[in-house]
MARBA-945854 format. One record per residue (C-alpha): residue number from 0; residue in one letter; chain; x, y negated, z negated. Coordinates in steps of 0.5 Angstrom, whole numbers. Last residue first. Example, Ala and Ser with C-alpha at 12.3 -4.5 7.8 and 13.67 -1.06 7.14 Angstrom:
REM MARBA-945854
SITE   seq   type   mol    east   north      up
SITE     1      s     A      27       2     -14
SITE     0      a     A      25       9     -16
***
This chain:
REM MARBA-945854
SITE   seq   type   mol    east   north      up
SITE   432      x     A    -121     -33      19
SITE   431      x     A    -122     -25      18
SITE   430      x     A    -129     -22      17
SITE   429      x     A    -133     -25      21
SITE   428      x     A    -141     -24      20
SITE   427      x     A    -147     -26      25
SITE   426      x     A    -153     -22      21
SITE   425      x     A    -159     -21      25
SITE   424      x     A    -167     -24      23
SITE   423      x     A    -168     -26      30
SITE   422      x     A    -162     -27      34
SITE   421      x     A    -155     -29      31
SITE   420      x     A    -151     -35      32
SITE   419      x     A    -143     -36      29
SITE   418      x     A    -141     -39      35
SITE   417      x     A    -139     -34      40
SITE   416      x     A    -137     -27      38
SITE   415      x     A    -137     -23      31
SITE   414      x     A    -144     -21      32
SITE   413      x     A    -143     -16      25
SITE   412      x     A    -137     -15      22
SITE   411      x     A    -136     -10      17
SITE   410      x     A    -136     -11       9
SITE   409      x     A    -132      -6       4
SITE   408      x     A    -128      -9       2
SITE   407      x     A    -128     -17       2
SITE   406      x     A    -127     -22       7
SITE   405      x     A    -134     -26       7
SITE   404      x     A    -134     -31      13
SITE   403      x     A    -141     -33      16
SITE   402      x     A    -144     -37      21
SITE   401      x     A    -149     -32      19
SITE   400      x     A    -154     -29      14
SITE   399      x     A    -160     -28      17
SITE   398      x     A    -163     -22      13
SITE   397      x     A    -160     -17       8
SITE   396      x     A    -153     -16       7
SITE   395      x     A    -149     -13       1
SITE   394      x     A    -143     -13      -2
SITE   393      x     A    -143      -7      -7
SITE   392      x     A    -146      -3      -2
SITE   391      x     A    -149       4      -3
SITE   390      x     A    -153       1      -8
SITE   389      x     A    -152       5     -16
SITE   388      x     A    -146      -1     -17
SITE   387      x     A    -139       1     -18
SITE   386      x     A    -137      -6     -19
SITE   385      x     A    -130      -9     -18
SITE   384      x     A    -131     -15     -14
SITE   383      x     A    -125     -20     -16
SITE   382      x     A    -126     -25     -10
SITE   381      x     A    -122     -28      -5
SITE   380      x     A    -126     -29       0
SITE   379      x     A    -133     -31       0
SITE   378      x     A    -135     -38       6
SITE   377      x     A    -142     -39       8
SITE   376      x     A    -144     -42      14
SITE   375      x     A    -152     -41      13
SITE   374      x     A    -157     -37       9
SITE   373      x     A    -164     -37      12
SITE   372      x     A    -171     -38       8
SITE   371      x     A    -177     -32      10
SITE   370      x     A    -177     -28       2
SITE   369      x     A    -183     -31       0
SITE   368      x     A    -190     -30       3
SITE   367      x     A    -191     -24      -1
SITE   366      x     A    -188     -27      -7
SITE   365      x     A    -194     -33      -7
SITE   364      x     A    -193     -40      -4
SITE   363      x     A    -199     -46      -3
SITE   362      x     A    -195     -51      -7
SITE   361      x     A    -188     -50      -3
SITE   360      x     A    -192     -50       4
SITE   359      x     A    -189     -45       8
SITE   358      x     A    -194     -41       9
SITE   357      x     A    -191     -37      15
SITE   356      x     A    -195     -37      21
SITE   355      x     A    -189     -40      25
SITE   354      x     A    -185     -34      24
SITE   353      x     A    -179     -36      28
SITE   352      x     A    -177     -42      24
SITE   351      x     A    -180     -38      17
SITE   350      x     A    -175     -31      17
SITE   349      x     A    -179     -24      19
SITE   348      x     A    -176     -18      15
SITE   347      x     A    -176     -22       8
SITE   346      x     A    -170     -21       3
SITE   345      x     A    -166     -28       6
SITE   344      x     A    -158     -28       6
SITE   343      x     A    -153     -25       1
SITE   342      x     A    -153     -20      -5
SITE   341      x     A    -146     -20      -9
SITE   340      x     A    -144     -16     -14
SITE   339      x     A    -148     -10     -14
SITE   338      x     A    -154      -6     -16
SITE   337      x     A    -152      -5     -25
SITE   336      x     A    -146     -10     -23
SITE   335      x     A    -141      -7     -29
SITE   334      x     A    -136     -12     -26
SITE   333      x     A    -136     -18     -23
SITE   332      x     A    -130     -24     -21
SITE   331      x     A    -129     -30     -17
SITE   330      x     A    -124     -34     -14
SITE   329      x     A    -127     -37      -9
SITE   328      x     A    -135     -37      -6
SITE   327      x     A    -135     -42      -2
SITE   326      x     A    -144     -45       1
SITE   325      x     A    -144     -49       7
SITE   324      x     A    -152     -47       7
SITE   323      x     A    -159     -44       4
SITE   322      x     A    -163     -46      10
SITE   321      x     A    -170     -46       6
SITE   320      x     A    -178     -44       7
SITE   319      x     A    -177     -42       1
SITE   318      x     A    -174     -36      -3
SITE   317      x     A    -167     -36       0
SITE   316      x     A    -160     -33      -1
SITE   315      x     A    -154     -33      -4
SITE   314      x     A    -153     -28     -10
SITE   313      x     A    -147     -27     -15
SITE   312      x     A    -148     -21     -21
SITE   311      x     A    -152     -17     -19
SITE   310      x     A    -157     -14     -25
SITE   309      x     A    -151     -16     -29
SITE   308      x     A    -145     -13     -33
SITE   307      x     A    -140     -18     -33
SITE   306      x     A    -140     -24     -30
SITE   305      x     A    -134     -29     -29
SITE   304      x     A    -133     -36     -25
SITE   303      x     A    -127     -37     -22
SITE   302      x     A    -131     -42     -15
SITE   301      x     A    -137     -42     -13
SITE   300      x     A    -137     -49      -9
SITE   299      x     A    -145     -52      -7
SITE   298      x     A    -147     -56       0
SITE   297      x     A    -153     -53       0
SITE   296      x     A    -159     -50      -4
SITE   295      x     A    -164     -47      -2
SITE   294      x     A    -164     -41      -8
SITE   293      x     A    -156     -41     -10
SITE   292      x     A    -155     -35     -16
SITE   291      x     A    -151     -34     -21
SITE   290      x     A    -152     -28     -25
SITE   289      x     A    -157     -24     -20
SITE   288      x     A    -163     -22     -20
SITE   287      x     A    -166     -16     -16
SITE   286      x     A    -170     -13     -22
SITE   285      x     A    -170      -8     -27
SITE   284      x     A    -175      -6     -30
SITE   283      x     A    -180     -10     -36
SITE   282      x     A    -186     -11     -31
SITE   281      x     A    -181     -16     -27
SITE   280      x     A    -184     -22     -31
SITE   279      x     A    -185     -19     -37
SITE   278      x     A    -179     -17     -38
SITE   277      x     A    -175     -13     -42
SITE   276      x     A    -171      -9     -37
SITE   275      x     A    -170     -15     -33
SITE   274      x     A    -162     -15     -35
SITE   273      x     A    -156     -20     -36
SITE   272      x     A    -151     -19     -40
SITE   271      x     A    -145     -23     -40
SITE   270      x     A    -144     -30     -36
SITE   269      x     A    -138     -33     -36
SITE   268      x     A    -137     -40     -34
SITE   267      x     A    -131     -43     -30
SITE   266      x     A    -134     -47     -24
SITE   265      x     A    -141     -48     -21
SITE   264      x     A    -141     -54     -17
SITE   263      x     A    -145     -58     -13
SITE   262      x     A    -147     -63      -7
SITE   261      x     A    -154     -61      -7
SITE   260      x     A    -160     -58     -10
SITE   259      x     A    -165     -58      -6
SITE   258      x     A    -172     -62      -5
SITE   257      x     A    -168     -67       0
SITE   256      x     A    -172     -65       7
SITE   255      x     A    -178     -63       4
SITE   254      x     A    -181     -56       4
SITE   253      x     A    -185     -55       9
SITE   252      x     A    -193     -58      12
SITE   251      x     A    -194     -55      19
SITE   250      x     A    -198     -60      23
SITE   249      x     A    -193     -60      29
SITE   248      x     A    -190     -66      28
SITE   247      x     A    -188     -64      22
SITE   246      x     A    -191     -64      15
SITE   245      x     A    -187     -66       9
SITE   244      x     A    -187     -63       2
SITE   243      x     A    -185     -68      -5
SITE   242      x     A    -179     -66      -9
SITE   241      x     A    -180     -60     -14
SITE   240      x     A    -184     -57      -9
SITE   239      x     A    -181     -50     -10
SITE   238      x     A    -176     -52      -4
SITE   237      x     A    -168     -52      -6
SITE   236      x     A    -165     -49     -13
SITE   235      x     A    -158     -48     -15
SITE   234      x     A    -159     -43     -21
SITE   233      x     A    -154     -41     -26
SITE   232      x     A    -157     -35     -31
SITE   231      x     A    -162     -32     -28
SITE   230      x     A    -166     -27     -32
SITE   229      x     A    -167     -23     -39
SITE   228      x     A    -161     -26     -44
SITE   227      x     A    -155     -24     -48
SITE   226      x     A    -150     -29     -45
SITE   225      x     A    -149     -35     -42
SITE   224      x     A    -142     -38     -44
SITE   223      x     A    -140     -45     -40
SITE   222      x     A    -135     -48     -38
SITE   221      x     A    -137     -51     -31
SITE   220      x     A    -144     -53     -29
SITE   219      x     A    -142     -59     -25
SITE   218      x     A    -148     -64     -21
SITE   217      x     A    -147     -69     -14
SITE   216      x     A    -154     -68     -12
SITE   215      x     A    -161     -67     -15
SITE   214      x     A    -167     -68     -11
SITE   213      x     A    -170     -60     -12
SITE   212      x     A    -168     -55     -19
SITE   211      x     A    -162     -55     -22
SITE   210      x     A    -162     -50     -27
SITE   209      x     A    -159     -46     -33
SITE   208      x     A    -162     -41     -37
SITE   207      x     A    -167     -39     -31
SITE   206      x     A    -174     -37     -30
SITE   205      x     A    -179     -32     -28
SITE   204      x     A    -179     -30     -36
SITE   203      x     A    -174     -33     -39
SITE   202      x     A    -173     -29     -46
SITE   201      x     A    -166     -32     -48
SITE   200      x     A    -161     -30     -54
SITE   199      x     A    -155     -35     -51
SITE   198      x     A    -153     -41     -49
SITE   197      x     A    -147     -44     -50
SITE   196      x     A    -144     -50     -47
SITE   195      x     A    -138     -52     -44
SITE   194      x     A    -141     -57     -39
SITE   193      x     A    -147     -59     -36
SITE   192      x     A    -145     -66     -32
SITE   191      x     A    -150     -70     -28
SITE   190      x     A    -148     -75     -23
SITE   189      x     A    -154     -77     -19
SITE   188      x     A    -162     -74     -19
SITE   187      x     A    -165     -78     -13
SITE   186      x     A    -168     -86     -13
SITE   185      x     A    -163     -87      -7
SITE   184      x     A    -165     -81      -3
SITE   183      x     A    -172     -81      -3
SITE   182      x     A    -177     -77      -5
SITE   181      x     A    -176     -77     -12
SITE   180      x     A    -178     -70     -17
SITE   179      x     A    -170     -69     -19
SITE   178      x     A    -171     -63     -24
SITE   177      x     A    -165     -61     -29
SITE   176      x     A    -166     -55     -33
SITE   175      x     A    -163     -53     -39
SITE   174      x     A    -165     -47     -44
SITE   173      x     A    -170     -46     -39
SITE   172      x     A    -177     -41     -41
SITE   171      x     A    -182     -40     -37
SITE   170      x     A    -188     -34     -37
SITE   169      x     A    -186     -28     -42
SITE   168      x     A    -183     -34     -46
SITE   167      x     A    -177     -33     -51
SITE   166      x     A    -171     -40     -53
SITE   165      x     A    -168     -37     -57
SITE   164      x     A    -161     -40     -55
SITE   163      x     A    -158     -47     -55
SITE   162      x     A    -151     -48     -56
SITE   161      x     A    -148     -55     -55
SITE   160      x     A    -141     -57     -52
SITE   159      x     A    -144     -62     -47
SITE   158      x     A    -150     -65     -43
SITE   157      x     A    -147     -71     -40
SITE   156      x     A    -152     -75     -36
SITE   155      x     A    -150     -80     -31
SITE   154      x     A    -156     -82     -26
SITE   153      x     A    -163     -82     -26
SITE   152      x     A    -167     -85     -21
SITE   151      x     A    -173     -79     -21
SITE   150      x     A    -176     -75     -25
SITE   149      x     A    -174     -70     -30
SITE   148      x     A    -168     -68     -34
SITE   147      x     A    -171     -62     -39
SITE   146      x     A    -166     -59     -45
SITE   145      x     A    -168     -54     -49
SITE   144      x     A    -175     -51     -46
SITE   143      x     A    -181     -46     -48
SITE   142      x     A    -187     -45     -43
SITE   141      x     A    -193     -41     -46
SITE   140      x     A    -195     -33     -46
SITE   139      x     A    -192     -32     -52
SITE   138      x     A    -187     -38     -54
SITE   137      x     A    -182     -34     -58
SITE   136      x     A    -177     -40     -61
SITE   135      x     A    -172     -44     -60
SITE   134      x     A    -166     -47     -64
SITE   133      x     A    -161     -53     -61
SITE   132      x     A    -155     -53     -64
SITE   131      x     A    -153     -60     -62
SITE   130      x     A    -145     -62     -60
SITE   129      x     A    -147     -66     -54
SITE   128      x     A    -153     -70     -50
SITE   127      x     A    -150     -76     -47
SITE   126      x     A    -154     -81     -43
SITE   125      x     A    -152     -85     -37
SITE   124      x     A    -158     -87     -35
SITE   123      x     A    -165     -86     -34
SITE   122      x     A    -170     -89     -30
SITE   121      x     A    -175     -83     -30
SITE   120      x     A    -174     -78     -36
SITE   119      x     A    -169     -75     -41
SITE   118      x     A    -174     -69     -44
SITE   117      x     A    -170     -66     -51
SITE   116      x     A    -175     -60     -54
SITE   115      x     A    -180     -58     -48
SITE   114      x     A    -186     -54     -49
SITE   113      x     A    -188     -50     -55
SITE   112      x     A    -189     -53     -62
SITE   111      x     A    -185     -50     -68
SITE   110      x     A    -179     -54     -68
SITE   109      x     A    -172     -53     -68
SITE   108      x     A    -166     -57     -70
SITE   107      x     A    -160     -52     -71
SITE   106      x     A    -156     -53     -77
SITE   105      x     A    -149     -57     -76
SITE   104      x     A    -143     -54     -77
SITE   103      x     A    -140     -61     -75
SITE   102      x     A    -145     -66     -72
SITE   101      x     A    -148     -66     -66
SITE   100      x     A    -146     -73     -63
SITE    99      x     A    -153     -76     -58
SITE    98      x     A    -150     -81     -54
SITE    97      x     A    -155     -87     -52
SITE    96      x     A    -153     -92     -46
SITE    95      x     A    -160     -92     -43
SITE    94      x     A    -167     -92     -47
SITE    93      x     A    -172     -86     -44
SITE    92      x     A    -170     -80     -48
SITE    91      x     A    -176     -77     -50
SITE    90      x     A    -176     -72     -57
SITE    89      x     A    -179     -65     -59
SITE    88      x     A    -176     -65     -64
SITE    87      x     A    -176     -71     -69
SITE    86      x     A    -172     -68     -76
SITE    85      x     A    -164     -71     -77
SITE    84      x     A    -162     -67     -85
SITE    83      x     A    -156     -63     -82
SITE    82      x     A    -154     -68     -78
SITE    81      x     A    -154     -71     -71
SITE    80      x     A    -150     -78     -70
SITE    79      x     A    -153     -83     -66
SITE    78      x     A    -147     -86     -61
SITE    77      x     A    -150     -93     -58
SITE    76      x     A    -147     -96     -52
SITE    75      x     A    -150    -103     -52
SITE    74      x     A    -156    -106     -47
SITE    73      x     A    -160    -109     -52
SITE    72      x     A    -155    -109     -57
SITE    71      x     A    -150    -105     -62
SITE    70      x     A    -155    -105     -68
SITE    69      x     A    -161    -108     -67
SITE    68      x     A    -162    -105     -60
SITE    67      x     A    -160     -98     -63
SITE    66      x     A    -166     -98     -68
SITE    65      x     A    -170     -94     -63
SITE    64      x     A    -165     -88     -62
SITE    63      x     A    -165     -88     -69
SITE    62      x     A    -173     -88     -70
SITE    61      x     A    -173     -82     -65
SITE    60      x     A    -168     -78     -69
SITE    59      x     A    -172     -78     -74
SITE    58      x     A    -170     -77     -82
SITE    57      x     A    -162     -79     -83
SITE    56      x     A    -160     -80     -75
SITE    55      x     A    -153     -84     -76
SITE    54      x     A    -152     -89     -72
SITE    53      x     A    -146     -92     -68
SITE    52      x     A    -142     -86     -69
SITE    51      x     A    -135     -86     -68
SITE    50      x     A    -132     -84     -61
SITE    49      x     A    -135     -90     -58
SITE    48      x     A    -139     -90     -52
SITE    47      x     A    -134     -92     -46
SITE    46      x     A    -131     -87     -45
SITE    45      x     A    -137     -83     -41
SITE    44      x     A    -137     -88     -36
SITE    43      x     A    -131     -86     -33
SITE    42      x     A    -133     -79     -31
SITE    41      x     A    -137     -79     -24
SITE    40      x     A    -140     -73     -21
SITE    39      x     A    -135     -69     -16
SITE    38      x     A    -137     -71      -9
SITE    37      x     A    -131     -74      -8
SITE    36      x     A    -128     -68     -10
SITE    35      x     A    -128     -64      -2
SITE    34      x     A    -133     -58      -2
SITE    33      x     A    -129     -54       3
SITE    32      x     A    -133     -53      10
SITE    31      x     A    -137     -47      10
SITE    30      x     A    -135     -41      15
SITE    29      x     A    -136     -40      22
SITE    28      x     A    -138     -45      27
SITE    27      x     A    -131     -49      27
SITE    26      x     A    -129     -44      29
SITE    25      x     A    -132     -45      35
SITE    24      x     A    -132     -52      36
SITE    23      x     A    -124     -50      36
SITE    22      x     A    -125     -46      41
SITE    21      x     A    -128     -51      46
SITE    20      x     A    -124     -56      44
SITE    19      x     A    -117     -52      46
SITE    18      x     A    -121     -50      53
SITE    17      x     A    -122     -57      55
SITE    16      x     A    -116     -58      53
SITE    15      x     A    -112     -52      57
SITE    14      x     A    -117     -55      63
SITE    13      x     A    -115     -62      64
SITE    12      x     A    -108     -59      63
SITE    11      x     A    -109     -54      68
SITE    10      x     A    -112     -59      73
SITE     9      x     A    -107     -64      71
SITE     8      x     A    -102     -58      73
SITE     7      x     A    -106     -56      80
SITE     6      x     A    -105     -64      82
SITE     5      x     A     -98     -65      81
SITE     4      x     A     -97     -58      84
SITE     3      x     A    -101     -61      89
SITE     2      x     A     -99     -67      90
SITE     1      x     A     -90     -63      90
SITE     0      x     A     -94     -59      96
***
């Protein structure tokens, strides 16, 4: 007797473990992971450009840049100063260790040609952008663009304290945008800082005030004022193409693994007035967009962020052949949303892992085949979300949106049980944690 009791009681154990792993494997599928503070991008080599300038930028800025060596170096941290009587837009930025320092009330550079004003391209690093007035114009049908981070192998960029607007396209527009076009890992868009800007009085066409778009991680957008403008104005971006496309064993050609904006957060910006009514790009009525928007991103913190009067205010979807995944959403408000406060998973019936003959091939797609992505452990709670929206659901769940937890009002559990899977195109959601 005394062998069995001993015996039933290491079973028990054995079995009382075995369940506590279990079910700790289960919660553990429900909800993102907290985005932890090492992935915020690094600070410290900010400090070390001068706090007066180096150069001041009395006719061509490029000229300026180019006569850093001279003076602080070849390698040397060099503030150009900006000013009233600086000229040279559009401008490339490849020298590294280059602040560019607005001067006070400065007036606006602008330009009369299209295109981009500021590019920062391949092998870039450590480059400040801060204090300009930056002043668009109407470009038609053409693309028009503040601030462009583009390529591969650039890292430590600080865009900070400027105002850009006026910026109009029917097409294209960004006030600013960074796009990581590498294909691997170690040549990625890394530490990028977009803070305490505003940007306002812009006409984007199918695109947005602010982006981070494909092979980019590590990034803020914080502390910024968007406001008066006809599209999207924080978007994190996965799948368009912008890093180099993969064929998988079974010929099918998708999105790259790393063509996502990653390891991100978008933190205290206001964002007022936004609405599709004048634009071009979406027959000038209003449309499904959203102030904030995670498009194929992943591993991204939403957190005290105010919107006010919007088409919707927040969105976590997926356009592309994309898992838009380990998404938290904390702490944030909306108000006068004209659809709703925040719209969740992908808007297409059938998603692209279960429909093979999806055209996944980010160059190739069209509207009608996007829409198929997947939206997946997603935490939102503890939101102020105070619209009072023309849909009947001010949070609203369209397709595969699961291993979710949204404690909300309003929002009702769905396929609550197990591991936070879900068949086909339903919605697995728990409403407590």
């Amino acid at each position: 007797m005394g062998n069995f009791s001993l015996r039933a009681g290491y079973i028990g154990g054995i079995c009382a473990i075995t369940f506590l792993l279990a079910t700790t494997q289960i919660q553990a599928s429900w909800g993102a992971t907290p985005l932890e503070d090492k992935y915020r991008p690094a600070r410290a080599w900010i400090e070390k450009f001068s706090s007066t300038p180096d150069i001041v930028a009395a006719g061509s800025i490029a000229d300026a840049i180019e006569s850093c060596d001279d003076v602080v170096g070849k390698n040397g941290y060099c503030v150009v100063e900006v000013g009233d009587s600086a000229s040279g837009l559009p401008l490339e930025i490849f020298r590294s260790n280059t602040k560019l320092q607005g001067k006070a009330n400065m007036s606006p550079l602008t330009s009369s040609k299209n295109g981009t004003f500021i590019y920062i391209g391949d092998n870039t690093k450590r480059v400040v952008i801060e204090g300009l007035d930056i002043q668009g114009h109407s470009a038609g049908n053409h693309g028009i663009y503040g601030i462009i981070v583009e390529g591969e192998n650039i890292k430590n960029i600080l865009i900070r304290n400027n105002r850009i607007h006026d910026f109009n396209s029917n097409s294209n527009a960004h006030g600013i945008a960074v796009y990581g076009t590498a294909e691997s890992n170690k040549r990625s868009i890394a530490n990028v800082i977009i803070e305490g800007n505003t940007v306002y009085d812009m006409r984007t066409g199918s695109s947005e005030s602010i982006v981070v778009n494909g092979n980019v991680k590590k990034w803020e957008i914080r502390n910024n004022d968007i406001y008066d403008i006809n599209n999207i104005a924080i978007d994190a971006i996965g799948g368009e193409g912008t890093s180099p496309s993969r064929t998988n064993s079974e010929g099918r050609v998708l999105p790259g693994k790393l063509d996502a904006a990653r390891y991100g957060f978008i933190e205290d910006n206001f964002v007022e007035n936004m609405h599709t009514t004048d634009n071009p790009a979406y027959g000038s009525k209003e449309s499904w967009a959203a102030a904030i928007y995670v498009d194929g991103g992943h591993h991204i913190q939403i957190r005290d962020n105010v919107v006010q009067n919007t088409a919707w205010g927040y969105e976590v979807g997926a356009e592309n052949c994309m898992v838009s995944r380990q998404i938290t959403m904390t702490g944030n408000s909306a108000e006068e949303s004209y659809y709703g406060d925040l719209l969740l998973g992908g808007y297409a019936h059938k998603g692209f892992k279960a429909d093979k003959s999806i055209d996944c091939d980010p160059y190739n797609t069209v509207d009608a085949n996007e829409g198929h992505g997947y939206v997946k452990y997603l935490t939102v709670k503890e939101n102020l979300f105070n619209s009072d929206p023309v849909e009947p659901d001010n949070v609203t769940l369209q397709y595969r949106t699961t291993n979710a937890i949204i404690i909300e009002p309003g929002v009702e559990p769905v396929n609550d049980q197990g591991n936070g899977s879900a068949r086909g195109d339903e919605n697995a959601v728990r409403t407590t944690e």
